[in-house]
C-alpha positions as CSV (number, residue, x, y, z in Angstrom):
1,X,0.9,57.4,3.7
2,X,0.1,57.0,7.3
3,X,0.5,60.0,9.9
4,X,3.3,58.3,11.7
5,X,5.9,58.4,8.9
6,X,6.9,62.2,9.3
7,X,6.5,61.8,12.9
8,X,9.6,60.1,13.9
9,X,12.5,58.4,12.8
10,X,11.6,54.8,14.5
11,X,9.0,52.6,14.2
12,X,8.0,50.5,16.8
13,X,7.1,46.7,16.5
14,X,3.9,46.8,17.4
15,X,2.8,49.3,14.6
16,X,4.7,47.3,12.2
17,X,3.0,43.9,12.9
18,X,0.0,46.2,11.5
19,X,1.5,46.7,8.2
20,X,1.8,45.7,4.8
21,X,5.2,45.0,2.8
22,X,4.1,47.9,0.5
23,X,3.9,50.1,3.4
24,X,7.1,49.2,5.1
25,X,9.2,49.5,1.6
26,X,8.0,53.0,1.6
27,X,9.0,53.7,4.6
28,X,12.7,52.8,4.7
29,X,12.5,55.7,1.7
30,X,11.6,58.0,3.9
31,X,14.9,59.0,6.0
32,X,18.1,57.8,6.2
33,X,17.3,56.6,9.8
34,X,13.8,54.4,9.3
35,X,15.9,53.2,6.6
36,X,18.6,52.2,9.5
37,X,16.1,51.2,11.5
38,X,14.5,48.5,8.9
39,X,17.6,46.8,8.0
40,X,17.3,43.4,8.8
41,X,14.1,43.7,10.2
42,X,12.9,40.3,9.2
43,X,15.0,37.2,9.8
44,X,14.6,35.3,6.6
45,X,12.8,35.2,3.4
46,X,11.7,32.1,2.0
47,X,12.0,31.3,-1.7
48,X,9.8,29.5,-4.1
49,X,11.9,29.5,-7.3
50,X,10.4,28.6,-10.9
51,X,10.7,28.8,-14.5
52,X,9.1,32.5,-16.0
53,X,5.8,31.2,-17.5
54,X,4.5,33.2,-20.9
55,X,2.3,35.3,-19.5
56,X,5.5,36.9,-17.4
57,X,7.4,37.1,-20.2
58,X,5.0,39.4,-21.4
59,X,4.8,41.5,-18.5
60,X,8.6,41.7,-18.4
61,X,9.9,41.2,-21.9
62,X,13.7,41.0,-20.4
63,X,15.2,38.0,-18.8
64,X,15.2,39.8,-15.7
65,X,13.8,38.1,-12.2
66,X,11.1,38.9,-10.8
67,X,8.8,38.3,-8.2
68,X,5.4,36.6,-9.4
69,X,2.3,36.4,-8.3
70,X,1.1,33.6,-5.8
71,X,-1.2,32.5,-8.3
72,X,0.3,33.9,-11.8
73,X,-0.9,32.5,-14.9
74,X,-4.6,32.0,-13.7
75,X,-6.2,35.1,-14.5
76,X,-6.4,35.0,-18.7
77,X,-8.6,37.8,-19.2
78,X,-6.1,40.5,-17.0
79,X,-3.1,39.9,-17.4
80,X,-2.2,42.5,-14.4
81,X,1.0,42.8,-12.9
82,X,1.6,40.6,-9.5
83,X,0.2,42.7,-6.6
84,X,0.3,39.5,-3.9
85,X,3.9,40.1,-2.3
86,X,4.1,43.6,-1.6
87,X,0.2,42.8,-0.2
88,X,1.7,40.4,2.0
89,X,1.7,41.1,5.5
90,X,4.8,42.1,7.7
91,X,6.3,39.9,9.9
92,X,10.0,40.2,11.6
93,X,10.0,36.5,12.2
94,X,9.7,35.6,7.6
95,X,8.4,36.7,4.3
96,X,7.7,34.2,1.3
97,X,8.4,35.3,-2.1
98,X,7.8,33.2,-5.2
99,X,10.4,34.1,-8.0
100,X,10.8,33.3,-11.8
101,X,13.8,33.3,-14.0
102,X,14.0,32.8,-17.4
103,X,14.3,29.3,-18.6
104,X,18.3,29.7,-20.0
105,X,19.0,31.2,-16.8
106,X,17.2,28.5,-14.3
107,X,18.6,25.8,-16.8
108,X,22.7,27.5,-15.6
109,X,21.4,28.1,-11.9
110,X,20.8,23.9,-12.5
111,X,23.8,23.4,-13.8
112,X,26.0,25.1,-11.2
113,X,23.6,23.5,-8.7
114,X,23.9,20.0,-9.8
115,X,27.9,20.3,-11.2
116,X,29.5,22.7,-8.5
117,X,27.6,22.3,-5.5
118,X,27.3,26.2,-5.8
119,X,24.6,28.6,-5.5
120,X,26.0,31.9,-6.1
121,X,24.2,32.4,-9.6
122,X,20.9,31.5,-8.2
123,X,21.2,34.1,-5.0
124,X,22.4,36.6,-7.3
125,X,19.2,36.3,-9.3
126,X,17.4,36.0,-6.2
127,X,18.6,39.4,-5.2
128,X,17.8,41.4,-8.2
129,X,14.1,40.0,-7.7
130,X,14.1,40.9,-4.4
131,X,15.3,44.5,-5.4
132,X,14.8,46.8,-2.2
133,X,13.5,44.0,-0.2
134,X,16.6,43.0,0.2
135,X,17.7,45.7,2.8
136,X,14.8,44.0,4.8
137,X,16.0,41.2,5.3
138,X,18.6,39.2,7.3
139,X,18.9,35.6,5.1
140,X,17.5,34.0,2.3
141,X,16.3,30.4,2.4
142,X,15.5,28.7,-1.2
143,X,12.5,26.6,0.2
144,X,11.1,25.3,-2.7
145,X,11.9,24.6,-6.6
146,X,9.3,24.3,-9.3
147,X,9.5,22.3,-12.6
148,X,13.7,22.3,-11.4
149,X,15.3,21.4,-14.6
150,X,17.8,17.9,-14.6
151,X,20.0,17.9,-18.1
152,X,20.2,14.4,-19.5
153,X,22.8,11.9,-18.1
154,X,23.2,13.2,-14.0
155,X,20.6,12.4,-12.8
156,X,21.9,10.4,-9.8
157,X,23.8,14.2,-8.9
158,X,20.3,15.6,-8.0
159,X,20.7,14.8,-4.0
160,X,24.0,16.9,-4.2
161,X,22.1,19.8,-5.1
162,X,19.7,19.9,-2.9
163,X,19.5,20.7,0.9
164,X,17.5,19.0,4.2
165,X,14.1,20.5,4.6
166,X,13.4,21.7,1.2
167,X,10.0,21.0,-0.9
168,X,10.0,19.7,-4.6
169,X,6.6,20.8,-6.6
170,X,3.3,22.2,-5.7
171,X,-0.1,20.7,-4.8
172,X,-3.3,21.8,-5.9
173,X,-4.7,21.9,-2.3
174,X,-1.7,21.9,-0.3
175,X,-3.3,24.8,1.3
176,X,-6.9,25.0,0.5
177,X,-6.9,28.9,2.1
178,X,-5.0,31.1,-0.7
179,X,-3.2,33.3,2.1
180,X,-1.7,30.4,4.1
181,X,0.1,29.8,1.1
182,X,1.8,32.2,-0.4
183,X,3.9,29.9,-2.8
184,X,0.5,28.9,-5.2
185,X,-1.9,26.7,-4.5
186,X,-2.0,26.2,-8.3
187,X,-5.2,26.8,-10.6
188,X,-7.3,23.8,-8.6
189,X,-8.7,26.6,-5.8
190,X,-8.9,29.8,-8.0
191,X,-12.2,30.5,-8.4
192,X,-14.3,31.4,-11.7
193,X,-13.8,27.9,-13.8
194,X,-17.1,26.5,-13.9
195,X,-16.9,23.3,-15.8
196,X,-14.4,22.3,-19.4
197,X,-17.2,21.6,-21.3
198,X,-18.5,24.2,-24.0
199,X,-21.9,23.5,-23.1
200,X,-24.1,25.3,-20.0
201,X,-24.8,23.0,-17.3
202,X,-28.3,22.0,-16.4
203,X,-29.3,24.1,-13.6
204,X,-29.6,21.3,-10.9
205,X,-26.3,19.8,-11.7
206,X,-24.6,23.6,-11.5
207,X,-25.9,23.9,-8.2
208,X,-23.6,20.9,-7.1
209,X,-20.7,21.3,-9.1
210,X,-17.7,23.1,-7.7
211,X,-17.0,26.8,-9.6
212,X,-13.4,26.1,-10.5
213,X,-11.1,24.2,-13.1
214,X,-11.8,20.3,-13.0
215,X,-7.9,19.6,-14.2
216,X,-5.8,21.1,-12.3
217,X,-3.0,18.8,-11.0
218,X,0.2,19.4,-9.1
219,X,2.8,21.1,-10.0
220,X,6.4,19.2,-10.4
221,X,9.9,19.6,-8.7
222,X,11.3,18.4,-11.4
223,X,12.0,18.6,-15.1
224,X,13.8,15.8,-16.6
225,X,15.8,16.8,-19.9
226,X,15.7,12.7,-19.9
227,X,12.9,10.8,-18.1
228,X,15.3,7.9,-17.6
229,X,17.3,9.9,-15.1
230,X,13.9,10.1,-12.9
231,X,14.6,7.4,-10.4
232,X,18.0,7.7,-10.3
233,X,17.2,11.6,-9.1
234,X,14.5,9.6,-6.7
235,X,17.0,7.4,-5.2
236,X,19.7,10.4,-4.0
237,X,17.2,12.9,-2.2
238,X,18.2,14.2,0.8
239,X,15.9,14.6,3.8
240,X,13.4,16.9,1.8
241,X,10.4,17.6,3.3
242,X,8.2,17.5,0.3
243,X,8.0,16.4,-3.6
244,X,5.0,16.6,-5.7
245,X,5.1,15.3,-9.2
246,X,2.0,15.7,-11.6
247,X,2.3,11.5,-12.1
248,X,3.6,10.1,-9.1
249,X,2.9,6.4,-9.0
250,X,2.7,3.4,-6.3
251,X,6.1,1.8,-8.0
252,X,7.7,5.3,-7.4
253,X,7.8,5.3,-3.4
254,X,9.9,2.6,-3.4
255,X,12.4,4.5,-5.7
256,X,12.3,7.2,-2.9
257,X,15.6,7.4,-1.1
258,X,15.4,6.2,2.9
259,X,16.5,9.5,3.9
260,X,13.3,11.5,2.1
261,X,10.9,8.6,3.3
262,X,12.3,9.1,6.6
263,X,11.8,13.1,6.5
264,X,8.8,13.5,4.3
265,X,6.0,15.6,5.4
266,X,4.2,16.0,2.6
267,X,3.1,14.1,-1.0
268,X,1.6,13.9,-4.2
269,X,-0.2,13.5,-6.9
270,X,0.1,9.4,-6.5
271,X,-1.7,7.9,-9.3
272,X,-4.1,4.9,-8.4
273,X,-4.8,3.2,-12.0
274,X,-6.2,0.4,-10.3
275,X,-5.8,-2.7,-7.8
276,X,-3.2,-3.8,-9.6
277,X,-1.1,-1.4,-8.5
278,X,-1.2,-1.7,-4.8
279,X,-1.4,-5.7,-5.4
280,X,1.6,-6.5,-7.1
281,X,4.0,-3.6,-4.8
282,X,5.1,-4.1,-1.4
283,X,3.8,-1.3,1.1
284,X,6.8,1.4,1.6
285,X,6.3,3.1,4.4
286,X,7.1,6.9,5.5
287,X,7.0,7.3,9.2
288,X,6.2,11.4,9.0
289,X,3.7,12.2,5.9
290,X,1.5,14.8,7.0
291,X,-0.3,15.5,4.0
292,X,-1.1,13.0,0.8
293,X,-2.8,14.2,-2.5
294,X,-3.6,11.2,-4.4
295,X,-5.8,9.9,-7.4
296,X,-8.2,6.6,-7.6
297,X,-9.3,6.3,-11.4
298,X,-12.1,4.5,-12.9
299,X,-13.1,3.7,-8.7
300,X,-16.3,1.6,-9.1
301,X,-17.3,-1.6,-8.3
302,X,-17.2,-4.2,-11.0
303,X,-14.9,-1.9,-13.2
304,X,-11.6,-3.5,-14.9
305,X,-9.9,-1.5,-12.9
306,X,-11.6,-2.5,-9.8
307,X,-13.3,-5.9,-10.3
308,X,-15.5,-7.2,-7.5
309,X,-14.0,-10.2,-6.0
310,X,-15.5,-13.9,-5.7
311,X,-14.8,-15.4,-2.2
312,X,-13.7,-18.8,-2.0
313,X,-17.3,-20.0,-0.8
314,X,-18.6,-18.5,-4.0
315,X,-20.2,-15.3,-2.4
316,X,-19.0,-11.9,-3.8
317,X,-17.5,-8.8,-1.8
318,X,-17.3,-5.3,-4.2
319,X,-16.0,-3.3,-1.5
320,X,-13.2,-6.1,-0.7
321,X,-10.8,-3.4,-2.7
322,X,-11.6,-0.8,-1.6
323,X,-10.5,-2.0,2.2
324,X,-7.4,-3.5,1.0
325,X,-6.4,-0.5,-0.6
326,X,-7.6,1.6,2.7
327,X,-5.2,-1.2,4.8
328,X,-2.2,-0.8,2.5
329,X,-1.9,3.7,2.5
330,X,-2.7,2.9,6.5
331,X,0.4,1.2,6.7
332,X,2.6,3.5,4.0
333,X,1.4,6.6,5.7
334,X,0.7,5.7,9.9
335,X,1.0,9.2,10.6
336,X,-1.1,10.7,8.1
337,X,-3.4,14.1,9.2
338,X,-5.2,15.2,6.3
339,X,-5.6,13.6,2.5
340,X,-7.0,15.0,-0.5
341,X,-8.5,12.3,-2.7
342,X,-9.1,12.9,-6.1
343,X,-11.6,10.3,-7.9
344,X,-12.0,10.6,-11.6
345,X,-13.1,7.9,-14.4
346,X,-10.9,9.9,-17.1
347,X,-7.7,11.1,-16.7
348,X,-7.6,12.3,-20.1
349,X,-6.7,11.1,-23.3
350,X,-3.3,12.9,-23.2
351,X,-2.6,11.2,-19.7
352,X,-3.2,7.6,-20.2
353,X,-3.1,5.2,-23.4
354,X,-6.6,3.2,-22.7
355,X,-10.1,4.1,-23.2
356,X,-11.7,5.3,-20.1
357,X,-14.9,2.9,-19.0
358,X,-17.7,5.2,-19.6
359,X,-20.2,3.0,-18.9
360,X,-18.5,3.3,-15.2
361,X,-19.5,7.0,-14.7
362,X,-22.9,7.0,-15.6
363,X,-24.9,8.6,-12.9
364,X,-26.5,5.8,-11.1
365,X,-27.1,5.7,-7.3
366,X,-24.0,3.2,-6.5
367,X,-21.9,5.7,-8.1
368,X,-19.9,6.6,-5.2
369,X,-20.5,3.4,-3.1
370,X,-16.4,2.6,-3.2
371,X,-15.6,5.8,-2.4
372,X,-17.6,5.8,0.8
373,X,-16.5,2.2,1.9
374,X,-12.5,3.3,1.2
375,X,-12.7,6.5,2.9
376,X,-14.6,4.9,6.1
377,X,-12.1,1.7,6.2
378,X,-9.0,4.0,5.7
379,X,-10.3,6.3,8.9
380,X,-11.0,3.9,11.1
381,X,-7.8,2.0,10.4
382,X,-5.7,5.0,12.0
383,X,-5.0,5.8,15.5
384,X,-5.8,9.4,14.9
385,X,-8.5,11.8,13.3
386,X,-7.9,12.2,9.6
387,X,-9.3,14.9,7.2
388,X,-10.2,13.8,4.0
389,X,-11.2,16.3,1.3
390,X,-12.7,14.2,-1.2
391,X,-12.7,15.8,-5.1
392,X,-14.6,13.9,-8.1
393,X,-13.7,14.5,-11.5
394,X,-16.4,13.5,-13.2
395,X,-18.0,14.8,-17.0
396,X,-15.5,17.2,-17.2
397,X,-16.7,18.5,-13.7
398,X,-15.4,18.9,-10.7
399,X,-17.6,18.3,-7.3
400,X,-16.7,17.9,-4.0
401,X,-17.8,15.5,-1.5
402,X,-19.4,12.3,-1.6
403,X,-22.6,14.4,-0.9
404,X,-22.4,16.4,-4.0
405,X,-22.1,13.4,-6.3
406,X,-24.6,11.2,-4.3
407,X,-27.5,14.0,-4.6
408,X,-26.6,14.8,-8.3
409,X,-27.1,10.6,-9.2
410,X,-30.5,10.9,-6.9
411,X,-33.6,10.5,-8.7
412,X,-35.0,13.9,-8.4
413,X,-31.6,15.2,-10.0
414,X,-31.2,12.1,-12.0
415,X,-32.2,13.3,-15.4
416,X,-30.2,16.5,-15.6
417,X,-27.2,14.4,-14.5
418,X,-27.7,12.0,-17.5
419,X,-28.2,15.2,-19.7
420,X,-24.9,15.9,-18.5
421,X,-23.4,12.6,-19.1
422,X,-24.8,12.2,-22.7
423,X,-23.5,15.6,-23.4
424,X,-19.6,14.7,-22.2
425,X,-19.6,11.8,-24.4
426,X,-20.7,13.8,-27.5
427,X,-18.0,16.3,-26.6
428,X,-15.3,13.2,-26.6
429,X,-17.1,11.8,-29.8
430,X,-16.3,15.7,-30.7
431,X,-12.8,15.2,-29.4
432,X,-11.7,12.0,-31.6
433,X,-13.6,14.0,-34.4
434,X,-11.1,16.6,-34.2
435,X,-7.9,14.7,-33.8
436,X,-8.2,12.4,-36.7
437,X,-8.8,15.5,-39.2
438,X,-5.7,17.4,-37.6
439,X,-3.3,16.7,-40.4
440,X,0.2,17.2,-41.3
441,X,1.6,21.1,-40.6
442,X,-0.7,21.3,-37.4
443,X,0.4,18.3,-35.6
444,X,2.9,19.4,-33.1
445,X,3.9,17.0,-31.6
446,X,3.2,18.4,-28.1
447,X,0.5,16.9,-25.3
448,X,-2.2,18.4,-26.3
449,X,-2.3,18.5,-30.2
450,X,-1.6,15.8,-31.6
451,X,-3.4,13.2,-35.2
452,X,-3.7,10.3,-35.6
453,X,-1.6,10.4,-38.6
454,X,1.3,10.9,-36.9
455,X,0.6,9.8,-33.1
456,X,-0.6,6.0,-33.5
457,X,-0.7,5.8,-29.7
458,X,-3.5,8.6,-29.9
459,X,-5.6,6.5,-33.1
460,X,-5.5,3.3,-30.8
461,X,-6.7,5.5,-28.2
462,X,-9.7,6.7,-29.8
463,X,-10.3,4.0,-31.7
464,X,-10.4,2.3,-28.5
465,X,-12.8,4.7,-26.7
466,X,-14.9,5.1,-30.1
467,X,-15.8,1.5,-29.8
């Protein structure tokens, strides 16, 4: 304990700002009159409430709230108890605290929320989480809600609920730095994941690909007890200032209520299956978006998704797309400062009901040609600087930058990148293997494991992509 503490019964401001929650919590313990002294130090501390995952429950068996870690659920091999808040560094102006409740106990906060207009249940839980934090502080401000559960049939009550200025979900990179964060950043930045096959990479296509998890995706505000309640919840927001949803897509932002297109500062994941979808939809436009996480799949030139098209004087233009799709987020998001764009060619067979075209990812040197030509057309079509970190899915890899993926498909890297290639397709091969001799007992109906004997959306699937 530092020197100071048995020294005298105040603490200035300036020897504060040099401390550490941990530090200032022990402290108020001290005496009667640091403990006077500390009350309502800090003006507010801002909540990020969600669901207790499994790996809490372990750690605390009850149904009692807790504070979590900023990252919890990342680190399988040590399971450690969450260290990050009282790490957190002291500041009179406001603290952030994540916060899980069990799952009966969020599912009645909802309720109340949603039914009264109340929120004495959830600050009560709130305040046993915060435990002797609370003496610190001077308000409480839920800011954000994660995975926020809706029961079937009131849907359209969901703007009641909430208040102006609050954020629905979390992004992957909504803050690429972990400690100007503190709510998550989810398990896209954690580092350690090197790549989901089960093979080692080739040493040359290692060196490129980014050390973490290649699937991460957002995090959502909501959790729909019935999914047909989903746009009716999208058409009463208030003025939030954020919603991510793990499958946001183009058709969705017109769903949007004026107010939160009016107020929105940040955005995500919005799912780009192809041209299609910004064809056939009118541009919606929000005036304030700051920040925009969204996904381009199968994104090459002469794909399905992404044909190249014939001009009436019967030349051809393959990067005609990818400027009209630059021209239409230009006018959805004028004000738009920084973008993460995620490109994959396979969003997963539990994610999508088509094949992926894997003739489309295989490493060539126009691999990444569309990319470049969107992301140049959608810069220069802005008044203003825009930072664009670009992400590619790819081989079930993750790699960032055009650079990465453009000296990986070069020819002195090219044949540990088709080494790679061949192996992902065996491992799918592997994967359809695997799902058609899953049989009855084992099948549980959840995302992930499912047969074909009982999920005929899954057989056409793989049929589709055996072929």
């Amino acid at each position: 304990m530092r020197m100071f503490c048995c020294m005298s019964d105040e603490i200035r401001d300036d020897v504060l700002e040099h401390m550490i929650i941990r530090e200032v919590l022990v402290l108020q313990a001290v005496s009667p009159m640091l403990r006077n002294h500390l009350q309502g130090a800090c003006g507010v501390i801002r909540i990020c409430l969600e669901e207790a995952s499994f790996r809490i429950k372990q750690l605390v068996p009850t149904n009692t709230p807790v504070i979590v870690d900023r990252s919890h659920g990342t680190d399988w091999e040590e399971p450690l108890p969450p260290t990050s808040f009282l790490e957190q560094a002291w500041s009179r102006r406001s603290l952030v605290a994540k916060v899980a409740i069990a799952q009966t106990d969020y599912e009645a906060v909802a309720r109340e929320l949603l039914l009264s207009r109340t929120a004495s249940l959830m600050m009560q839980h709130v305040r046993r989480a915060l435990g002797a934090a609370m003496h610190l502080v001077q308000d409480i401000h839920i800011e954000r809600f994660l995975d926020f559960p809706v029961p079937a049939g009131i849907g359209e009550k969901v703007g009641d609920a909430l208040l102006p200025g609050q954020i629905l979900g979390l992004a992957c990179y909504e803050h690429r730095r972990d400690e100007d964060g503190w709510a998550g950043t989810s398990m896209s930045w954690v580092p350690g994941w090197i790549n989901g096959t089960m093979h080692e990479l080739p040493k040359q296509v290692e060196e490129l690909a980014a050390h973490r998890f290649w699937d991460a995706t957002e995090r959502s505000g909501f959790k729909f007890a019935d999914a047909s309640d989903r746009l009716a919840a999208f058409a009463t927001l208030p003025a939030i200032s954020g919603i991510f949803e793990e499958d946001l897509s183009i058709e969705d932002l017109g769903h949007l209520s004026d107010a939160a297109r009016n107020s929105l500062r940040w955005l995500g994941r919005l799912r780009v299956p192809s041209a299609d979808a910004i064809v056939s939809v009118p541009a919606v436009c929000f005036p304030k978006l700051d920040y925009l996480s969204i996904q381009l799949e199968s994104f090459s030139a002469g794909t399905v998704a992404w044909p190249v098209i014939k001009l009436p004087d019967g030349s051809t233009e393959p990067m005609f797309l990818a400027k009209w799709l630059a021209n239409y987020l230009s006018r959805c998001f004028p004000g738009l400062r920084v973008a993460h764009v995620f490109v994959t060619w396979d969003a997963g067979w539990h994610k999508q009901l088509t094949a992926p075209d894997y003739g489309a990812m295989m490493p060539r040197p126009d691999l990444v040609d569309l990319t470049v030509a969107f992301l140049a057309a959608w810069s220069s079509r802005l008044p203003h600087a825009l930072d664009i970190i670009t992400e590619f899915h790819l081989w079930s890899c993750c790699f960032d930058g055009v650079e990465s993926v453009a000296s990986m498909c070069s020819a002195t890297v090219g044949n540990a990148a088709m080494q790679t290639y061949v192996t992902y397709l065996e491992d799918e091969l592997l994967g359809i293997s695997m799902r058609r001799r899953v049989g009855p007992g084992v099948c549980s109906g959840s995302k992930f494991v499912k047969c074909h004997c009982h999920c005929p959306e899954v057989k056409a699937y793989d049929l589709d992509a055996a072929s």
